[in-house]
C-alpha positions in Angstrom: 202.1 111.9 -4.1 202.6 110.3 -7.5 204.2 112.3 -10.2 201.8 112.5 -13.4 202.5 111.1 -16.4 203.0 114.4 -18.2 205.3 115.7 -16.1 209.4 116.5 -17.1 211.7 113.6 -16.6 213.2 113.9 -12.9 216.7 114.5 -12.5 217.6 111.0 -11.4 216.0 109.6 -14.6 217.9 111.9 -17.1 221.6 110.7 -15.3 220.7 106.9 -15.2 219.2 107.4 -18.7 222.9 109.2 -19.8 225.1 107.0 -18.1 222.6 103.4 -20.2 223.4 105.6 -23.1 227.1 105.7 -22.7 227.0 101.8 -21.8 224.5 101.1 -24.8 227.3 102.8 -27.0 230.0 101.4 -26.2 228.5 97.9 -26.4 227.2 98.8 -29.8 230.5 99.9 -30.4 232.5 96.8 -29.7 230.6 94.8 -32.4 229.0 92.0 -29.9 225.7 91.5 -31.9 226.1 88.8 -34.1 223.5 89.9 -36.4 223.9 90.6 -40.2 221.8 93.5 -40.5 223.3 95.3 -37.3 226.8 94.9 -38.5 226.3 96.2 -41.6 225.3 99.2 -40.3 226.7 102.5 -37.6 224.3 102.8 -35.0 224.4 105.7 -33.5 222.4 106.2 -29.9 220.9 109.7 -29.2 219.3 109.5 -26.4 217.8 106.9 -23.5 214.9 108.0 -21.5 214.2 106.3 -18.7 211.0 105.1 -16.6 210.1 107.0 -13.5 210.9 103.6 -11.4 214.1 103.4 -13.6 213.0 99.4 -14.8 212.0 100.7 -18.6 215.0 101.8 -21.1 213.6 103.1 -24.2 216.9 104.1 -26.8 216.0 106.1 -29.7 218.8 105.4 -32.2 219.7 106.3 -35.4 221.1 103.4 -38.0 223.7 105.2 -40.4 224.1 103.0 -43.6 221.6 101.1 -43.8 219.0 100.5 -46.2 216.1 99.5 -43.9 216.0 101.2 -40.5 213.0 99.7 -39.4 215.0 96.6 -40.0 218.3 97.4 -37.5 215.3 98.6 -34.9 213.8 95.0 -35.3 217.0 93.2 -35.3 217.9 95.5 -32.0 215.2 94.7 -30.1 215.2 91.3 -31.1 218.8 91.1 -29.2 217.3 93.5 -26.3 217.9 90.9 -24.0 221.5 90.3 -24.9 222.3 93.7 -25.1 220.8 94.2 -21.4 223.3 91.3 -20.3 226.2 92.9 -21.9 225.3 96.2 -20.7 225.1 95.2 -17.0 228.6 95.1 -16.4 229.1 98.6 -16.7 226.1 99.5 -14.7 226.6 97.2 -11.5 225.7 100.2 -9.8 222.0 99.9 -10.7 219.3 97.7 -8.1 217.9 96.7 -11.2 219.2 95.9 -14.9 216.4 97.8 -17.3 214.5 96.1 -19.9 215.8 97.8 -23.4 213.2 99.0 -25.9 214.6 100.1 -29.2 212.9 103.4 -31.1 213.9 104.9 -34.4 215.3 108.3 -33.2 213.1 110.8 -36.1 214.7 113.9 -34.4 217.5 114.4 -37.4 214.5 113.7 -39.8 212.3 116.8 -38.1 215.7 119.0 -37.8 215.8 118.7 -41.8 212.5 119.3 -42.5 212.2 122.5 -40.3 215.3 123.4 -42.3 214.1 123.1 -45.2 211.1 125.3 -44.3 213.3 127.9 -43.0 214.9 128.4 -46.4 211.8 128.1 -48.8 211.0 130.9 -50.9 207.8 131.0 -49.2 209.7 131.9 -46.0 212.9 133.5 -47.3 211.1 136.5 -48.9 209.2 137.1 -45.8 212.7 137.7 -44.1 215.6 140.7 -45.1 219.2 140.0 -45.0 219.0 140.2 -40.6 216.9 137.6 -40.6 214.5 140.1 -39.2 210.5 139.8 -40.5 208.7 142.6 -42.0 205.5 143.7 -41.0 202.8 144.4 -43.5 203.6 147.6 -44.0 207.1 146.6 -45.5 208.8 147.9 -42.2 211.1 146.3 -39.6 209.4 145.0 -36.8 
């Protein structure tokens, strides 16, 4: 029976997906894009999630340094099929290579944001020194 589309990542997807994140690093890593706007800039590779037939690679990364993000994602997926040949070697174990599909990773971006929240005055005053909220009635919940 097929698995739906809304359905949790399998097991098997989230280890291939870690092990094309290690190998996506460590190519990134080494430098082998010759492309201006990838040099110039760290990217870092949070997470891969894969396909359920394991054919699809879709990396979110983060580009530290660099003035245009959208720019490194362009430039990265531009070179997706490079980076797949350069990627291969280190997972020969695979039936078949996935195709690479670069995505801006916005996770850091939401992280900040709920942060920021959290410590508005707005929200602080609602919250005592325990980090505990107050009912309406002024007492501890």
């Amino acid at each position: 029976m097929p698995r739906s589309t809304t359905s949790s990542p399998s097991q098997r997807m989230l280890r291939v997906g870690e092990q094309v994140r290690h190998a996506l690093s460590e190519t990134l890593q080494r430098g082998e894009i010759i492309d201006p706007v990838i040099e110039n800039s760290v990217v870092s590779v949070s997470e891969v999630r894969m396909s359920p037939d394991l054919k699809i690679a879709t990396a979110f990364v983060s580009p530290l340094g660099a003035k245009d993000a959208d720019a490194v994602i362009e430039a990265l997926n531009k070179h997706a099929k490079f980076v797949r040949g350069r990627v291969s070697g280190a997972l020969r174990q695979m039936k078949y290579m996935p195709e690479f599909r670069f995505r801006l990773d916005t996770s850091f971006d939401n992280f900040a944001r709920i942060n920021d929240l959290l410590k508005s005055p707005e929200v602080a005053r609602d919250l005592d020194a325990d980090g505990q909220g107050k009912d309406d009635d002024g007492d501890s919940e």
